[in-house]
Steps between C-alpha positions, in 0.01 A plus 500: 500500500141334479615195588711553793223671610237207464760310677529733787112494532482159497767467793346723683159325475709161559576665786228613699321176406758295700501775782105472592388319772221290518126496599259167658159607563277246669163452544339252817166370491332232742310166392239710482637735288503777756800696513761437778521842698829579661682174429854488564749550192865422520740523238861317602809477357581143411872590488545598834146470688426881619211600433490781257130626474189500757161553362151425598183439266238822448093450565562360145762246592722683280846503593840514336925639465608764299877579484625135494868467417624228283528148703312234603221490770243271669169667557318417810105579601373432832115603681410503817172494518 
Protein backbone atom coordinates (compact mmCIF):
# COMPACT_ATOMS: atom_id res chain seq x y z
CA UNK A 1 0.00 0.00 0.00
CA UNK A 2 3.09 2.40 0.60
CA UNK A 3 4.20 2.07 -2.56
CA UNK A 4 1.30 2.56 -4.71
CA UNK A 5 0.95 5.39 -2.79
CA UNK A 6 4.52 6.95 -3.46
CA UNK A 7 3.66 6.22 -6.95
CA UNK A 8 0.44 8.06 -6.94
CA UNK A 9 2.28 11.09 -5.34
CA UNK A 10 4.78 11.08 -7.67
CA UNK A 11 2.20 11.15 -10.69
CA UNK A 12 0.49 13.60 -9.35
CA UNK A 13 3.58 15.85 -8.88
CA UNK A 14 4.61 14.62 -12.57
CA UNK A 15 1.63 16.09 -13.26
CA UNK A 16 1.22 19.47 -12.23
CA UNK A 17 4.87 20.02 -13.22
CA UNK A 18 4.01 19.45 -16.93
CA UNK A 19 0.66 21.47 -16.46
CA UNK A 20 2.39 24.96 -15.31
CA UNK A 21 2.87 27.59 -17.50
CA UNK A 22 5.67 29.66 -17.79
CA UNK A 23 7.09 33.05 -16.60
CA UNK A 24 9.86 35.78 -18.68
CA UNK A 25 10.53 38.71 -16.66
CA UNK A 26 12.60 41.41 -18.32
CA UNK A 27 14.42 44.14 -17.32
CA UNK A 28 15.39 47.41 -20.00
CA UNK A 29 18.04 49.72 -19.32
CA UNK A 30 19.56 52.51 -21.73
CA UNK A 31 23.41 53.04 -22.64
CA UNK A 32 23.35 54.88 -19.84
CA UNK A 33 22.07 52.51 -17.69
CA UNK A 34 18.82 54.34 -17.09
CA UNK A 35 15.87 52.32 -17.16
CA UNK A 36 13.59 52.31 -20.29
CA UNK A 37 10.09 53.63 -19.00
CA UNK A 38 7.07 52.39 -20.81
CA UNK A 39 8.80 50.46 -23.60
CA UNK A 40 6.76 48.33 -25.68
CA UNK A 41 6.69 44.43 -24.86
CA UNK A 42 5.29 41.89 -27.22
CA UNK A 43 5.22 38.35 -26.79
CA UNK A 44 4.17 36.37 -30.31
CA UNK A 45 3.48 33.13 -31.16
CA UNK A 46 6.03 31.82 -33.61
CA UNK A 47 3.57 29.07 -34.64
CA UNK A 48 0.98 31.06 -35.91
CA UNK A 49 2.05 34.92 -35.46
CA UNK A 50 -0.85 36.40 -33.03
CA UNK A 51 0.25 38.08 -30.63
CA UNK A 52 -0.46 36.57 -27.30
CA UNK A 53 0.66 39.12 -24.55
CA UNK A 54 0.95 43.14 -24.45
CA UNK A 55 2.98 44.67 -21.77
CA UNK A 56 4.79 47.85 -21.19
CA UNK A 57 7.99 48.52 -18.92
CA UNK A 58 7.31 50.18 -15.13
CA UNK A 59 9.40 53.56 -13.93
CA UNK A 60 11.85 50.62 -13.36
CA UNK A 61 11.84 49.27 -16.86
CA UNK A 62 10.53 46.21 -15.43
CA UNK A 63 8.29 44.34 -17.52
CA UNK A 64 7.30 40.75 -18.13
CA UNK A 65 4.34 37.47 -18.94
CA UNK A 66 2.94 35.40 -16.50
CA UNK A 67 0.57 32.58 -17.62
CA UNK A 68 2.52 31.51 -20.76
CA UNK A 69 1.31 28.26 -22.28
CA UNK A 70 3.68 25.77 -23.64
CA UNK A 71 4.99 26.84 -27.35
CA UNK A 72 7.30 28.82 -28.91
CA UNK A 73 7.43 32.70 -29.10
CA UNK A 74 9.49 35.65 -30.42
CA UNK A 75 9.71 38.50 -27.99
CA UNK A 76 9.66 41.92 -29.37
CA UNK A 77 10.60 45.51 -27.50
CA UNK A 78 10.06 48.69 -29.14
CA UNK A 79 10.39 52.77 -27.57
CA UNK A 80 9.24 55.60 -28.80
CA UNK A 81 10.85 58.10 -27.40
Amino acid sequence: MKHKLLTLIVLLTTLHAIAQNGTVKVSLIDSNKEPLVGAQLKLTSLTDSSIFFFQTTDLNGNGGFVNIPKGLFQLTTGMIK
